[in-house]
C-alpha positions, 0 to 999 in steps of 0.5 A: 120729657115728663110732660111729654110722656103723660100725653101717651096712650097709657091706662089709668093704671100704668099713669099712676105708677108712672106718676108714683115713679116720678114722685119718688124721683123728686123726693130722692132728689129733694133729699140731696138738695135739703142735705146741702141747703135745707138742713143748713137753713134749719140750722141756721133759722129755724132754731134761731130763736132758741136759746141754746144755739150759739154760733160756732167758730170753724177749725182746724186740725193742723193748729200750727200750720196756721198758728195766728188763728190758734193763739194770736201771740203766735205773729212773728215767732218764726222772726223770717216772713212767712206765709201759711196757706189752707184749706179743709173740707169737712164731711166731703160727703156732703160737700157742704163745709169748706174753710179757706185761710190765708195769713201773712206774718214777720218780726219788726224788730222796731216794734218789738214785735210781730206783725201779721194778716189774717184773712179767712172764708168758711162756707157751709151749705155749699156757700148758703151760708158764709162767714168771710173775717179779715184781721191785723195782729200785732204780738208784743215780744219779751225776753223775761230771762236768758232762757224765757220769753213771753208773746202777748198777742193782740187781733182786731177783727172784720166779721161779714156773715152772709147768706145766698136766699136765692139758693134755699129751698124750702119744703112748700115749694115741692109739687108732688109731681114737678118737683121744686117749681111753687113760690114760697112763703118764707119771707127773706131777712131785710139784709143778707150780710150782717158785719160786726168787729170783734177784738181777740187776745193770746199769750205765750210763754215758752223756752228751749224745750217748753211752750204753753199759751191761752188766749180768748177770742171774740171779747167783744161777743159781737151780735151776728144775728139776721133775725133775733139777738145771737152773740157769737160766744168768747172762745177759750183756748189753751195750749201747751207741749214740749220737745224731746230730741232724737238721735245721738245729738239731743241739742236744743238748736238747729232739731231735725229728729224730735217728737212733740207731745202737745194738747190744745183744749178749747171751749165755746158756750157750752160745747168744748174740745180737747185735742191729744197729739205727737208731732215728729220730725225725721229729717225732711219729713213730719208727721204727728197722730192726733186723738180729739173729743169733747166732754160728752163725745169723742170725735176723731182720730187725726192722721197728718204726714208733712214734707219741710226740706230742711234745706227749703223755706216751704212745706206741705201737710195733709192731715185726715179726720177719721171719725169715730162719733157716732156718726161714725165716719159715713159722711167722710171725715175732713181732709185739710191741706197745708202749705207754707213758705218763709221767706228770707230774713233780713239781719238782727242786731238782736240775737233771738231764738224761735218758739220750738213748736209742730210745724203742721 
């Protein structure tokens, strides 16, 4: 169509206004291909090379709806077989950063312990750039007294990173009347899938109405670079709440009405986050409200509502960010969805009681 209508009866005048048309057309269409692809390969290449920028770890605002990537002392705490699903689009605006995770967890009471599997998938730049990890867990399950145990929690981990070249675009392709057409003269990494192994460890004490835990991911600081050394920096986590009943019947076993205040504080290279938040539980429903910042920077209000029947083995959650950066909440936050189904136990000879922590 383009090409077809410079051929009509048209003066110089009106062909190059025409021509400024299109050229503005292409730009406006050149910003939204760069929103998704070019900014992510500045991200990632362009300052490779500095010093200063270290690969991060995706997360996750429903910590304990996907409780082995939080602490890997969390495998097997629920003692039934469970499976925990999510999924959280971050900035939908854009719709650029997708996080997929999938784990599978049980007590083997032969190993003293949990076992679990862990498979996660983050895709930013609309898939440009994917970070895909597969891990096996086994946490270590004390009982120190009658009323304290311990979880000691151990993660090997497959980290594959890749990135989808073809899908670039780079600024020196653009024709300033044709758009995106002209080769060009960036030249590909020679392997576009980088694979490393990384090794991770947690610990958790808790009691009837108390849990606190830290762990440290990514021991091994593995390289995960396509063009200069970039070693994915240890990621601290420490976590802690406790649990207050509601109603009438404030007992410790079998809680269908509490509130849980809980903190998790995180910290990767030099960038950090603290998260403030109360999870409740009325019956068959859940909620919880969450306020997180960094040290420099607050960063999002987290509303979540959950359904768990207290009858079933599954629930839901659905938590939204609303961000309050000074990007203000213009890209649209982060939505991020959870579900869960525990399947049922087989019987203990040994009698042992759960960790009371948030459900999402």
């Amino acid at each position: 169509m383009l090409k077809n209508s410079l051929f009509l009866p048209l003066s110089c005048a009106r062909i190059e206004q025409l021509l400024l048309r299109i050229c503005i057309i292409v730009a406006r269409n050149s910003l939204e291909r760069m929103n998704k692809r070019l900014l992510t390969l500045l991200a990632i290449f362009t300052m490779a090379g500095s010093q200063f920028l270290q690969g991060q770890d995706a997360h996750f605002s429903q910590f304990y709806a996907n409780p082995m990537y939080l602490n890997p002392a969390f495998a097997g705490v629920s003692k039934c077989p469970r499976l925990n699903l999510n999924y959280r689009n971050q900035y939908p605006v854009l719709n650029v950063y997708q996080t997929y995770s999938a784990s599978y967890d049980q007590y083997v009471e032969s190993l003293s312990g949990g076992l679990g599997l862990m498979l996660m998938r983050d895709e930013a730049g609309d898939g440009a750039y994917s970070t895909t990890d597969a891990s096996l867990i086994y946490s270590y399950h004390l009982k120190a007294s009658r009323s304290f145990s311990i979880l000691a929690g151990f993660q090997g981990t497959y980290r594959q990173i890749a990135i989808d070249w073809e899908s670039f675009t780079f600024p020196d392709q653009i024709d300033p009347y044709y758009g995106f057409v002209r080769e060009t003269s960036e030249v590909a990494p020679g392997n576009n899938t980088v694979g490393v192994f990384d090794l991770s460890a947690g610990l958790i004490g808790y009691t009837e109405r108390f849990y606190i835990g830290v762990a440290v991911a990514h021991m091994t600081q593995p390289d995960i670079s396509f063009f200069v050394q970039d070693r994915l920096p240890m990621k601290f986590t420490a976590h802690m709440g406790f649990t207050i009943p509601l109603g009438r019947k404030r007992l410790y076993t079998d809680l269908q009405n509490y509130i849980i205040p809980n903190v998790v504080y995180q910290r990767q290279g030099e960038f950090d986050q603290l998260t403030i938040s109360t999870s409740f539980s009325r019956g068959d429903f859940k909620g919880g409200l969450g306020f997180r910042s960094s040290t420099v920077n607050p960063d999002a209000l987290v509303i979540l509502v959950g359904y768990a029947p207290l009858e079933g083995r599954w629930g839901v959650g659905y938590s939204y960010d609303y961000t309050v950066s000074s990007i203000a909440n213009n890209l649209g936050g982060a939505h991020e969805i959870s579900l869960s189904y525990q399947f049922p136990c087989r019987q203990s000879r040994k009698r042992t009681k759960a960790i009371s922590c948030p459900k999402f």
